[in-house]
N, C-alpha and C positions, 0 to 999 in steps of 0.2 A: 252250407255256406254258398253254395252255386247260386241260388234265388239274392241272397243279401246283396248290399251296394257297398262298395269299397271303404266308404267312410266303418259301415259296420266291422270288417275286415280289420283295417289298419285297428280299430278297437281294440279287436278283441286282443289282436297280436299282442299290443303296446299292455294289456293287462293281464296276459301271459307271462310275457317278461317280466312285469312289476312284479306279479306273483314269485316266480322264480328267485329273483334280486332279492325280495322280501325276506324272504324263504332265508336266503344265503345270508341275509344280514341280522336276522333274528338270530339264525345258529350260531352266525361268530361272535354275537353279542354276548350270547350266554356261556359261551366258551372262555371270551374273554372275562365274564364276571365270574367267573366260576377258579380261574388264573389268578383275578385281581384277589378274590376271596382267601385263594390259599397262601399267596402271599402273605396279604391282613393277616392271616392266622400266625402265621413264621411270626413275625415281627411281632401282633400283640401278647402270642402263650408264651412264645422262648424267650425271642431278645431282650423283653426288659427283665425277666427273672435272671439271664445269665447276666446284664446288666448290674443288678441287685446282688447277685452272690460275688462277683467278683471285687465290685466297693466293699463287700462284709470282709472278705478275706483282706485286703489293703487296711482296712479300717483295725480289723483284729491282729493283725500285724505291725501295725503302729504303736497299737497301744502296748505289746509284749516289747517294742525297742525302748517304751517310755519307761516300760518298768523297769527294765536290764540299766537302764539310764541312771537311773532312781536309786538303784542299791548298789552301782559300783559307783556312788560320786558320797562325798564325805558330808555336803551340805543336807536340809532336810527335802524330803520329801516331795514333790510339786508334782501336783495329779491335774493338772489345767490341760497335759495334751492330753493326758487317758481319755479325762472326761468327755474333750471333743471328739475325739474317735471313737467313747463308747453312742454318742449322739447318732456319730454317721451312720455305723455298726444297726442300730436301733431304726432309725430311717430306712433304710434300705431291707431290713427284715420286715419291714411293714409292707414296703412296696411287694415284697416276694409271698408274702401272706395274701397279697389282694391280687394276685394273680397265678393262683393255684389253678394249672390246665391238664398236667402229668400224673397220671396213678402215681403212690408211693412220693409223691412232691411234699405235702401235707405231712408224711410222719417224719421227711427230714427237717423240715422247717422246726415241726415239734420239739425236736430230739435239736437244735440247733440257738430253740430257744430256752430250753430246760439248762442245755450245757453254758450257757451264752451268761444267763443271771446267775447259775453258779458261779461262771468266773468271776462275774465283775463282784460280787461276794465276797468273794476269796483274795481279791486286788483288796478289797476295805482292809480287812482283818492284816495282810500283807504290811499296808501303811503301818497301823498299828505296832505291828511286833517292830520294825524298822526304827520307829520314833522311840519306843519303850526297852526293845533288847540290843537293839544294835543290828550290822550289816549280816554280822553271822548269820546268823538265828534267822534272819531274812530270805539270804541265798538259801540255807536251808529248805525252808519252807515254801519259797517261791518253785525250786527241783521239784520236790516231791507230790507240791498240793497243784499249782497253779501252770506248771508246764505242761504236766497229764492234760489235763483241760483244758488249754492250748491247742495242741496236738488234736487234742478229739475234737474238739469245735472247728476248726481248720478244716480237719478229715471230711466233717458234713458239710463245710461249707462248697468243697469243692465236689463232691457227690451230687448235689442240687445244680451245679455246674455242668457236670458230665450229665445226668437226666436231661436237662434243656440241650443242650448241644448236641444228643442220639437223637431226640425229637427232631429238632431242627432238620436234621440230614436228611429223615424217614419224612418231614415235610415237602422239605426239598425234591425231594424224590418224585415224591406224588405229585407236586408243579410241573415236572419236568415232563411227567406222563400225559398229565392233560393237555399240557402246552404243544407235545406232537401230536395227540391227537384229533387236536383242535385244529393245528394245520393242515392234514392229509384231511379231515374230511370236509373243511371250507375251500381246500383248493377242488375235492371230487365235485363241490356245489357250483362252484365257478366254472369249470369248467364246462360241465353241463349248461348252463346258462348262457356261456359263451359258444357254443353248440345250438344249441335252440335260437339263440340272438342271430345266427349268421345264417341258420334256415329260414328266420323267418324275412330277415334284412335280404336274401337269393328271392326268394318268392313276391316278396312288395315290389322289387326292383322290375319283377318279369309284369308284375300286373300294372304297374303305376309308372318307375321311373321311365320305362320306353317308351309305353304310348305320348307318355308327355315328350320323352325328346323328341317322336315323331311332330309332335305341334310344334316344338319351338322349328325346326327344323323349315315348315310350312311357312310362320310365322315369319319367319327372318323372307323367303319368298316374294309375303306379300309386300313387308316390307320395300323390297324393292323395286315393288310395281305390278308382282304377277299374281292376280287376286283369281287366278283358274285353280288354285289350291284346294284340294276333298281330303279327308281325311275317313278312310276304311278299318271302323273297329264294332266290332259285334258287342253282344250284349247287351244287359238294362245296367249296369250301374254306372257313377257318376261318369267315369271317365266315356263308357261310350255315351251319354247322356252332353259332355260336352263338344264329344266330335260332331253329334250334330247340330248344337248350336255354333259350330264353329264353321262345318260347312255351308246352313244357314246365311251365316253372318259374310262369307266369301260370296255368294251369290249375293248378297243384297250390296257389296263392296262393288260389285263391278257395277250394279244399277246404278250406281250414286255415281260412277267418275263422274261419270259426264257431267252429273248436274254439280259437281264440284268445281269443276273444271270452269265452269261456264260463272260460277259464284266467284269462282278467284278473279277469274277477269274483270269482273264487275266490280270487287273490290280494288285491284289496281290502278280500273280508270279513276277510282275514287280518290287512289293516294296521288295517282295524277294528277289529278286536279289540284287537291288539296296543294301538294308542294309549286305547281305551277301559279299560284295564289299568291304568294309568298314573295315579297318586295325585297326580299336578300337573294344574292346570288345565293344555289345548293350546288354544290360537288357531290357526288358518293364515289367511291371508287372500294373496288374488293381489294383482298388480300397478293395481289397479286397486281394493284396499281394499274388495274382496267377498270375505264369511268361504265357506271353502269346507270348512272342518270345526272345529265344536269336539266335544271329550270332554263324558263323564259331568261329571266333576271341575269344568270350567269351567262347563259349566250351573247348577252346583247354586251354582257362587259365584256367578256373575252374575245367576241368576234370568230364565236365557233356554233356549229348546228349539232346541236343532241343525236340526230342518226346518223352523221356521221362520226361523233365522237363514241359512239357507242360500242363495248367490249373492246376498246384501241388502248394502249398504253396512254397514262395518264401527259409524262412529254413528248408523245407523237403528236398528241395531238394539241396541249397547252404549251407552248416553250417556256415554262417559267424556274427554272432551278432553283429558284429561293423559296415560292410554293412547294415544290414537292418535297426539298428539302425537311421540311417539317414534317410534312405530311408522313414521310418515311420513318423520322424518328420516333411519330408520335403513334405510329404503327406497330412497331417491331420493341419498345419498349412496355415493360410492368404496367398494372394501374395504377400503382402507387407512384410513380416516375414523374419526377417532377421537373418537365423540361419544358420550356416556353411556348404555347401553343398559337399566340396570337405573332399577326405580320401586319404588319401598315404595307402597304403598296400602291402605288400611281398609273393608270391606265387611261389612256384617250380612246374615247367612246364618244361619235361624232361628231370627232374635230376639237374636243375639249378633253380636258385635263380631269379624274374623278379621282378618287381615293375611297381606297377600300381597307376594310379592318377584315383578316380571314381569323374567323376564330377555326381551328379544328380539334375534332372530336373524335376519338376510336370510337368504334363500333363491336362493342362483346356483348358473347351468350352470357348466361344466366352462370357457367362454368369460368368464367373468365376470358374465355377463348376469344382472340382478336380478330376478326373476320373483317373488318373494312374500316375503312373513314368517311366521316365527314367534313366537307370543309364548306362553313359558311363566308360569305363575302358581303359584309355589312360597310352600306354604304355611308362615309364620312366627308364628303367633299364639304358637305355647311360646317359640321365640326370642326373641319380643317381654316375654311375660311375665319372660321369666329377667332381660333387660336392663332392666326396670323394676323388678324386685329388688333389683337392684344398684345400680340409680341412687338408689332408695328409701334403700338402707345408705349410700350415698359421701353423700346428702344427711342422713341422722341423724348419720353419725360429725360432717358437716362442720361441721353447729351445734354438737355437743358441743366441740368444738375448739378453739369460737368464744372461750368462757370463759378455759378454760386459757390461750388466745394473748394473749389481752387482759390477764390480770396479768402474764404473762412479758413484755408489752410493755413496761407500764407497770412493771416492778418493774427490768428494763435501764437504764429512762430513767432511774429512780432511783439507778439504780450509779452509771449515765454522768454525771448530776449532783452525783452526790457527797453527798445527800442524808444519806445512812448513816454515812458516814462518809471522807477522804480514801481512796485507793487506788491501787497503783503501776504501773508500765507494762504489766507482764507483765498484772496481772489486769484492767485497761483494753481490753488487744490481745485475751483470755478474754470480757469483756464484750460489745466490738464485734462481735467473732465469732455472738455470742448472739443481739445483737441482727439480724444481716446475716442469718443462718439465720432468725431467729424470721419476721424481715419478708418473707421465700422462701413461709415455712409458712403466712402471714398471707392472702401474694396465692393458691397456692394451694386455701385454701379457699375464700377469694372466687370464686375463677374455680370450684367444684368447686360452690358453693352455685347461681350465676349458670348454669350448665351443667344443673344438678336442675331449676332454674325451668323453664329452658326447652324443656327436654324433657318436664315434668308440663305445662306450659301453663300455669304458676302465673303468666309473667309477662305485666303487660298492654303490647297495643299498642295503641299509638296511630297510626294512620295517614293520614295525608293525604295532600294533594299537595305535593312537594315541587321544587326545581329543584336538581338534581343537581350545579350549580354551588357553588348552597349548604351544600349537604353537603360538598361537596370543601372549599371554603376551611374550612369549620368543624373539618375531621378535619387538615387539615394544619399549621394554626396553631400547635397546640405542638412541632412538629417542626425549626419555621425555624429558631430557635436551630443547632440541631444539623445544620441545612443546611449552614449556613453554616462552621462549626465543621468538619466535615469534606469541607467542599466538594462536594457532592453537587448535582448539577444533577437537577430536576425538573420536566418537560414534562406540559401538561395538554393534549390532542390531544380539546377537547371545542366543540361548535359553540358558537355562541350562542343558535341557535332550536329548541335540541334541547325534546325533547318533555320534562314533568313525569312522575314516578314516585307512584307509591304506595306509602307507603312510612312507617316510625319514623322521624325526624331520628335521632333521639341513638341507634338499635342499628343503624343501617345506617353512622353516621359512626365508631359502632364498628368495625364488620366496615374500615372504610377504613384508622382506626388501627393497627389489628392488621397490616394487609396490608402498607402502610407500615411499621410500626415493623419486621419481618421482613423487610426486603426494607434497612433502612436497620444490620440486625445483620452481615446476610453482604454485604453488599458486599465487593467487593475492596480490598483491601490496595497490591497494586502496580497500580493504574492506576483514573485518577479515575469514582467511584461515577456514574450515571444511574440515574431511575426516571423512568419514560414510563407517565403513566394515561390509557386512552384510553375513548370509549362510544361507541358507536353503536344505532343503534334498528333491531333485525330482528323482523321480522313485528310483534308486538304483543306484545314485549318488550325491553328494553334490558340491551344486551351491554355490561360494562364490564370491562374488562383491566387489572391491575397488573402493570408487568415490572418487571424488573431486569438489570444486567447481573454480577451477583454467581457468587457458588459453584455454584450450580445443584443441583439432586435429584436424586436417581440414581433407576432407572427404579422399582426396586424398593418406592422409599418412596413412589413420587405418588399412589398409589391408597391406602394406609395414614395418612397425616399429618393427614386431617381426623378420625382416628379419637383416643379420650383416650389422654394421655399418651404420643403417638406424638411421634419427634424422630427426624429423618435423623439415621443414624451418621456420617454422612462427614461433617457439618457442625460446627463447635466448638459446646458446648453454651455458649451466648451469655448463660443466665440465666432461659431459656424455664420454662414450667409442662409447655409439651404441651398447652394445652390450648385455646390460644386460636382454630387452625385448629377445633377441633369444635365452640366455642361461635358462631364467624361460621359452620358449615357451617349450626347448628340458627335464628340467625336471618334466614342468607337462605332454606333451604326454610318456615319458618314464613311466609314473603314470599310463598312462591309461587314463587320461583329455584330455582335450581341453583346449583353452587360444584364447582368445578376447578382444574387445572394443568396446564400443559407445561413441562415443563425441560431443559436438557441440562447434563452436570454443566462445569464451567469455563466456560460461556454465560449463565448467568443463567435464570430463571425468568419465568413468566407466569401469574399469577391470576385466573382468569376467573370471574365470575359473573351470573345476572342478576336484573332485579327487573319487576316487574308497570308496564303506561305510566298517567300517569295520565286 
């Protein structure tokens, strides 16, 4: 084996062993059949003969109680149970005839069935004298003729009992002998095997597993930079075959840094380029919230220089807390985490006003692992303009509105009143109608006026400190009625020493309003309404929740509904504007919040926002 190569080696071992194992499980096979065998035998020569003799002996036992039955009772004769026990009787001496395995089994069967037809013989004639001489004359004859013959078929019956039952034990026996010696010599095999298995498993170990941990050992080396790694092992087979393509392969590692080295730089300026191309502001920063590259683009908004921003902390060098804010969370959370990644924000960039949309992105391996961020800064300053166009038009049409709604309001009430003149159902049911649209048309422009405010900034706030409780009872209060009325249970999961907000009373108790009264339209139908509002205080902001256990959002509308005149399809149109979710999105970020949802549709919904602690 000295000439051979290790693969030959590890062979022959591995069909060494086989052989061995073979060996061992061939013998216990045969062992074991040879076990299963004498069992088979117990059970097929003895059990069903002692089987057999014992129904015979029951069987001829019944029918001697029918006869005793038979001639001390005064009525006639009825031979209906003999007959069935002599069936059984008859049955079962069949079965013991077709399973003759014992010397001397065969002449008691013989002698069992010679006695067996004389009795039932002698039962005929029995009937006979009973019916013709009477009882006497019967017990008579039944003593002398028919109990002898009883007695002796009995005697044989149980002989053929005790023959299978000595078998049986002397079988037994012999089971028990093979059954040890099957164990002692499948354990002497195993053991041997397991002797051979842990010389040959010493021996592969000295030829193969070392040399090999000396490579991983190398290996982890180069890994870390140090490509001076040789590997010293003798011989032609594989393994010294790979130490020197392994030292080989170390000398040709160090050739190559350099021209690696020189390739990576050449690609970098590449991805330099590439991202310095790019009309969006780039952030990257690592895991540890040092920027490690920004563009052109993002300079020239931020009013910061790339070498100097570089490996600095991300607010050393930006001061922007609302940016990094995200950026933190959207770092240190799951991928699946579904927390808002995009930020509008407002920066003067020479001398003028721009707006940026930051979308940001983690940055993970292929393992999940989180290693950095991205934040793009997509400029929206025309988007922004075109939407203050528009909000500019929805706020001119919506005072112009104002007028016309106000006499149609008031010239309805006049019909309705009858001011004008009497008027009949039809143009009553015409009028209501008028007026039930008009009052639609009314709230909509209120909510479309109150919406321009707050998005030009026209409206003021007032902010103080507030306790969050106070705001709750105040936004809930007109709702009780309607609590109650439709049975709606309402849980407030709020402490008592919770911190104060900063905050409007009357445009935050709005935003509550709204949340509630939406949440108090789609409740369900078959099975009793729940709203659970909850707060808790994270970081140095307070999280507040409105659920439901109503209709639920479908996925498609969650991200759309705080936008105007958005309304889920799938939900019955209740009476809504559409407009209420944009007017509570624009007074919690005027707060300084955020506003969200999770839903599932047939589950109900959850409103989450927050507000600044006081």
């Amino acid at each position: 084996m000295k000439n051979r190569g290790i693969k030959f080696k590890i062979l022959l071992i591995f069909i060494l062993i086989f052989i061995l194992l073979a060996i061992n499980s061939i013998w216990a096979i045969i062992n074991f059949n040879s076990l299963s065998n004498s069992i088979e035998n117990i059970m097929e020569s003895n059990y069903k003969t002692i089987e057999a003799a014992q129904s015979m002996t029951v069987a001829i036992e019944r029918q001697d109680s029918a006869e005793l039955e038979q001639m001390f009772s005064n009525s006639d004769i009825n031979s209906s149970s003999f007959r069935e026990n002599e069936v059984e009787f008859l049955r079962n001496l069949s079965r013991a005839e077709d399973n003759i395995t014992e010397e001397g089994e065969a002449e008691i069967l013989s002698r069992i069935n010679t006695l067996y037809i004389e009795y039932v013989d002698k039962y005929s004639i029995l009937v006979d004298i009973q019916n013709n001489e009477g009882s006497n004359s019967a017990k008579e004859y039944y003593y002398n003729e028919i109990l002898p013959l009883f007695e002796e078929t009995k005697e044989e019956t149980r002989k053929l009992l005790t023959l299978n039952q000595l078998s049986m034990v002397s079988r037994k026996d012999r089971a028990h002998d093979i059954s040890t010696s099957a164990t002692f010599s499948t354990m002497l095999i195993s053991i041997l095997t397991i002797i051979i298995g842990i010389v040959m498993a010493v021996y592969l170990s000295n030829k193969v597993v070392k040399p090999i941990q000396d490579l991983i050992t190398k290996i982890k080396k180069i890994a870390e930079g140090d490509y001076k790694q040789q590997l010293d092992i003798s011989g032609s087979d594989e393994i010294a075959r790979l130490a020197k393509e392994f030292n080989t392969m170390t000398q040709k590692l160090q050739s190559y840094e350099l021209l690696n080295i020189k390739k990576l730089m050449e690609e970098k300026q590449k991805s330099d380029a590439i991202v310095e191309s790019i009309s969006d502001g780039i952030i990257v920063t690592n895991d540890e919230h040092k920027i490690l590259l920004v563009n052109r683009a993002a300079e020239k908004a931020l009013d910061i220089r790339e070498k100097e921003a570089l490996n600095r902390h991300f607010l050393e060098v930006i001061k922007k807390e609302d940016i990094f804010e995200i950026i933190e969370k959207v770092k240190d959370k799951s991928p699946n985490y579904e927390y808002k990644k995009y930020l509008d924000i407002s920066l003067e960039v020479d001398g003028k006003n721009e707006y940026y949309r930051l979308n940001v992105r983690p940055i993970r391996t292929r393992e999940g692992e989180n290693i950095g961020v991205v934040t793009l800064m997509q400029n929206i300053t025309k988007l922004k303009e075109v939407d203050q166009i528009k909000s500019d038009f929805v706020s001119t049409v919506s005072h112009e509105f104002r007028t016309p709604l106000t006499s149609i309001t008031m010239g309805v009430g006049l019909l309705l009143d009858e001011v004008p003149g009497p008027i009949n159902e039809e143009q009553k049911e015409l009028v209501e109608a008028i007026e039930e649209d008009s009052e639609r048309l009314r709230k909509l422009v209120s909510d479309l006026l109150d919406l321009s405010r707050m998005e030009s900034g026209n409206i003021k706030m007032d902010i103080e400190r507030h306790n969050l409780k106070d705001i709750l009872d105040n936004a809930i209060k007109p709702f009780k009625r309607q609590f109650e009325e439709q049975g709606v249970d309402i849980e407030l999961k709020i402490r008592k020493n919770l911190s104060e907000v900063k905050v409007d009373f009357n445009k935050i108790s709005w935003v509550f309003t709204n949340l509630i009264g939406n949440a108090l339209r789609y409740l369900p139908e078959d099975k009793k309404g729940k709203i659970i509002i909850n707060a808790k205080e994270t970081a140095n902001k307070m999280l507040i929740s409105v659920s439901d256990n109503g209709k639920g959002i479908s996925e498609e509308y969650q991200q759309k509904i705080f936008e105007k005149f958005i309304q889920a399809k799938d939900n019955d149109n209740k009476g809504g504007t559409g407009l209420g979710l944009a007017i509570s999105k624009e007074i919690v970020n005027a707060h300084g919040g955020e506003i969200w949802v999770k839903s599932k549709v047939g589950e109900g919904s959850t409103f989450y926002f927050t507000l600044k602690l006081g």
